[in-house]
C-alpha angles and dihedrals in degrees: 000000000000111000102225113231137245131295106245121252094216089054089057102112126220120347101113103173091041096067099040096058087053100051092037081062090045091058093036113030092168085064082086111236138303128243110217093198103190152104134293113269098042103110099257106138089036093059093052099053092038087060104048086048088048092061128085121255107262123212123264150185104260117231089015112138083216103036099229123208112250105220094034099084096164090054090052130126120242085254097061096033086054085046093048093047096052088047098244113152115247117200119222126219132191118244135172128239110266141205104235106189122209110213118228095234088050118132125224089254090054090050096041106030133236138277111200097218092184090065092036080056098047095036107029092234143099121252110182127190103217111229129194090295092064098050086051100064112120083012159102112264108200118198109177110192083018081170090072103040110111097282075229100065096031078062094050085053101056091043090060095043084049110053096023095228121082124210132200125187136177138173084343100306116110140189129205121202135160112261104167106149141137118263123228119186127172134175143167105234085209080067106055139298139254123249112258086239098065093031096063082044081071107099081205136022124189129181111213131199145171116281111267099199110088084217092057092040092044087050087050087065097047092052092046095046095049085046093059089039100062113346092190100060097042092049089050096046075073104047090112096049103047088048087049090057103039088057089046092050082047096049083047096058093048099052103042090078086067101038105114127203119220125232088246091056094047075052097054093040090053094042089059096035084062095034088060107044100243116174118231134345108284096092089050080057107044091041094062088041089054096048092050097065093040086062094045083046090054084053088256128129093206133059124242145192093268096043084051090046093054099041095057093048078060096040115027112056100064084053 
């Protein structure tokens, strides 16, 4: 049976802000996640998949249980770093981004990942049994109802995508591995909220909603429609575009290490901060971090008034 293909990031209609705080964490992982808070129905988990499927497959270590990125060293697991240093050949192979979903009911080993002590005491080595994390890495971690998902593991989550590396110890013992990914979480408000604690650890926050213009609604049904109808010419009506948008996500990543922020706008980010009431430092932070990558996604290497004005709608409210 043909597996029909997905739907195509560039034909979703609508949800602005949405799909610019995905692809904002595509291009900047270390920006740490995005909440997508709204009702069935809204495109989130299409937007997510569509995403991971728009982007080009990226080079990795064959047979790593992390696939590592060749030409990253300082981003290795302990496993390529040792083969590299002891001069063994390694193969690469090509694979696409995936979606990798963390079930509601799933425990923090399951999440993080397992070190069996007894074996690190007898042989003096670590075994360690990979989790969700791990899977992750290089990446799109989906959490759908992240609200009712253990508060425990949801902070797990956010230290990982955080810090890009994920760390797991037990009885002394400890294991390193690369978890740089980008964090998906979506919830429907009616269901339950997030404690004030976890939501302020998102880099972005977005609300969703149905369309509300009966010509954008309207345009919602014709694209569904010519999708069931026949998946493999709709999806290739937006070949262009999607191709348009992927090398514009890669350009981007290569530019934001050289965008530069000017004095003036490390003044302006301060002033609302303050003029807000926002506790803490982490939304300074994540607003020039934002900005940043709005700017390397706009093709610029500095950061301007309008990149500043729509990277605090995205990470501001939840604060």
């Amino acid at each position: 049976m043909k597996r029909k293909g997905v739907y195509p990031f560039t034909a979703i209609v609508g949800q602005e802000d949405m799909k610019l705080a995905l692809i904002l964490n595509v291009i900047n992982p270390a920006l740490g996640g995005v909440l997508i808070k709204g009702e069935k129905g809204t495109a989130k988990s299409t937007a997510v998949r569509a995403l991971a499927e728009l982007l080009p497959a990226m080079n990795a270590v064959k047979g790593c249980r992390f696939h590592c990125d060749p030409e990253q060293e300082n981003l290795w697991c302990d496993d390529c770093s040792k083969m590299k240093a002891k001069g063994e050949p390694w193969q690469i192979e090509t694979l696409k981004m995936r979606v990798v979903e963390l079930p509601v009911s799933a425990t923090e080993d399951r999440v993080v990942g397992t070190l069996d002590v007894e074996y690190a005491i007898k042989k003096g080595e670590k075994k360690f049994d990979p989790g969700l994390l791990a899977l992750a890495n290089r990446n799109i971690l989906y959490v759908d109802e992240i609200n009712l998902l253990d508060d425990h593991v949801v902070d797990v989550l956010l230290d990982a995508a955080a810090m890009g590396v994920n760390t797991v110890e037990r009885e002394g013992v400890s294991y390193s591995h690369p978890a740089r990914f980008v964090l998906v979480g979506t919830m429907n408000p009616e269901e339950g909220d997030i404690r004030p604690q976890l939501l302020d650890r998102f880099a972005l926050s977005v609300t969703v909603t149905g369309e509300h213009d009966p010509a954008d609604r309207k345009e919602v049904i014709k694209r569904r429609l010519a999708y069931e109808a026949d998946p493999d010419a709709f999806i290739a009506s937006y070949g262009e575009e999607q191709k348009e948008l992927a090398d514009q996500i890669v350009a981007a990543g290569k530019l934001l290490p050289s965008v530069q922020v000017a004095e003036e706008m490390l003044d302006k980010v301060a002033e609302l901060a303050i003029a807000l009431g926002v506790d803490g430092h982490r939304s300074d932070i994540t607003l020039i971090k934002t900005a940043m990558t709005l700017a390397a996604f706009r093709g610029r290497q500095e950061v301007e008034t309008e990149d500043l004005k729509q990277a605090a709608k995205l990470a501001l409210p939840h604060r």
